[in-house]
C-alpha positions in Angstrom: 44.9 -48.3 82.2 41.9 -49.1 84.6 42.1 -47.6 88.1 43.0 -50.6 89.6 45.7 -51.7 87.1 47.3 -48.3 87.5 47.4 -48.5 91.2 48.8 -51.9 91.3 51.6 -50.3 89.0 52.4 -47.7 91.0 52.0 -49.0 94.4 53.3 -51.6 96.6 50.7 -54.8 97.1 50.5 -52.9 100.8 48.8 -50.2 99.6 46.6 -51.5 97.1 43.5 -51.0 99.1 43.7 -47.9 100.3 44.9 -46.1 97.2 42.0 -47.7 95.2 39.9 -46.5 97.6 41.3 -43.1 97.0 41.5 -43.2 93.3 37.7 -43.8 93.3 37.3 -41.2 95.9 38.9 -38.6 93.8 37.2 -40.2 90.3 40.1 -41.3 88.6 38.9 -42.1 85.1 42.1 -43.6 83.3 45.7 -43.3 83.0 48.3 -43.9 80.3 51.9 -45.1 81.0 55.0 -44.8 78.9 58.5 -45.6 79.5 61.5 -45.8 76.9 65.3 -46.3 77.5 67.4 -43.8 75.3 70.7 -44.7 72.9 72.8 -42.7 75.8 71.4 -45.0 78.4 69.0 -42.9 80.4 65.1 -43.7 81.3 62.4 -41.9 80.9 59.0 -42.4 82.0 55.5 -39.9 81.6 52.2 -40.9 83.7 49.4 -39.6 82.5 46.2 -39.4 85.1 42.6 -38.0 84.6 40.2 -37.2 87.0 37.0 -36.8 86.6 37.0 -33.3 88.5 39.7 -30.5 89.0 39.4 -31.4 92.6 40.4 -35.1 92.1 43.8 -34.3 90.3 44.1 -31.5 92.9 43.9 -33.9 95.7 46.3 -36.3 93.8 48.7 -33.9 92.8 49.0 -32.3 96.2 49.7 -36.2 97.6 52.3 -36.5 94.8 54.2 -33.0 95.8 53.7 -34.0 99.5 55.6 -37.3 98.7 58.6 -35.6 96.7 59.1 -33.1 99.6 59.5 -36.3 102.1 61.4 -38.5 99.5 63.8 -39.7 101.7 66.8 -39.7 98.8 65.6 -36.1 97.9 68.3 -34.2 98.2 67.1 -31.5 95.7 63.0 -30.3 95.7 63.0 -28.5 92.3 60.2 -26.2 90.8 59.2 -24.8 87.5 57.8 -21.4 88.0 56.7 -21.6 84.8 54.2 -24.2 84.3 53.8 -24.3 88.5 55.6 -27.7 88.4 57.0 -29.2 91.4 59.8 -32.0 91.6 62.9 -33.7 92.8 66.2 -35.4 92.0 68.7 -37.3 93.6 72.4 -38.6 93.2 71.6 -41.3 95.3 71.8 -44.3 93.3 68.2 -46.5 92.7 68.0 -50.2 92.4 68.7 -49.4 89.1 71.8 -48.0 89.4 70.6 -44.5 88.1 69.8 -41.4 89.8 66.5 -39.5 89.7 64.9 -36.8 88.6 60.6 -35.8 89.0 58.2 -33.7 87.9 54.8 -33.1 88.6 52.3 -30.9 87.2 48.1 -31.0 85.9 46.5 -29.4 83.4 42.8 -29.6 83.7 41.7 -32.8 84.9 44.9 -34.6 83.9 48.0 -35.1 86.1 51.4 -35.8 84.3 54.6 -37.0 86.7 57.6 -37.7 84.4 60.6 -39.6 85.6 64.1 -38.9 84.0 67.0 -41.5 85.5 70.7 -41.2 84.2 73.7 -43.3 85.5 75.5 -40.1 86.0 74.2 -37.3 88.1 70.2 -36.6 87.9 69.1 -34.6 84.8 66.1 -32.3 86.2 66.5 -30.3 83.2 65.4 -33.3 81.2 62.9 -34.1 83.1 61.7 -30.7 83.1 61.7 -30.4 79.0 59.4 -33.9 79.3 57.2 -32.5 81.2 56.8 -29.1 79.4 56.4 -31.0 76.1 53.6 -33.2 78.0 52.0 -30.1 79.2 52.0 -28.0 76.3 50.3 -30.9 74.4 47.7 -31.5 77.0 47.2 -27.4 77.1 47.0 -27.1 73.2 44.7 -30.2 73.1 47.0 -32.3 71.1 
């Protein structure tokens, strides 16, 4: 996607301008969505975003963490020692009628944020697997 196609995806019309202006301010260079729906029902969702320079997906990153720990429906703030992932889920119910689960993490210039919902109870430990299987493919170059 082109900056400005991903950041009318991802943002509100309200915001539009400002987050463009960011985006080129921290060189975004492209992103990749992909979403699926699963036989059991649940969505999943990976964001792919590069940046031209470690400090642009730093700066973006650092806004997306910001944003999970003020989530208003977070009710869990969930890490991944791991990989250094940061994330959050909720049993709140979304328009959707599912509960949510994020991660967010970079490896070099590229910023992944997965998105697991379930009708149930949030899965972060499926949404934690998606984004290890994102970030070991970015990491091994594949």
């Amino acid at each position: 996607m082109s900056r400005d196609s991903y950041v009318q995806f991802e943002y509100s019309k309200n915001h539009w301008t400002e987050e463009e202006a960011l985006a080129v301010r921290r060189g975004f260079v492209a992103a990749a969505v992909e979403g699926w729906i699963n036989a059991d029902g649940s969505v999943q969702e990976i964001n792919l975003v590069r940046f031209a320079t470690r400090a642009g997906v730093s700066s973006a990153l650092d806004e997306v963490i910001t944003g999970f720990k003020q989530e208003p429906e977070a009710e869990t703030v969930l890490t991944d020692p791991a990989i250094g992932a940061v994330g959050w889920s909720t049993p709140t119910l979304n328009s959707d009628g599912n509960c949510e689960a994020e991660f967010a993490d970079a490896v070099g210039n590229t910023m992944i944020l997965v998105v697991e919902e379930t009708a149930a109870t949030p899965d972060p430990a499926a949404a934690k697997m998606l984004l290890q299987q994102q970030y070991n493919k970015l990491k091994d170059g594949s």
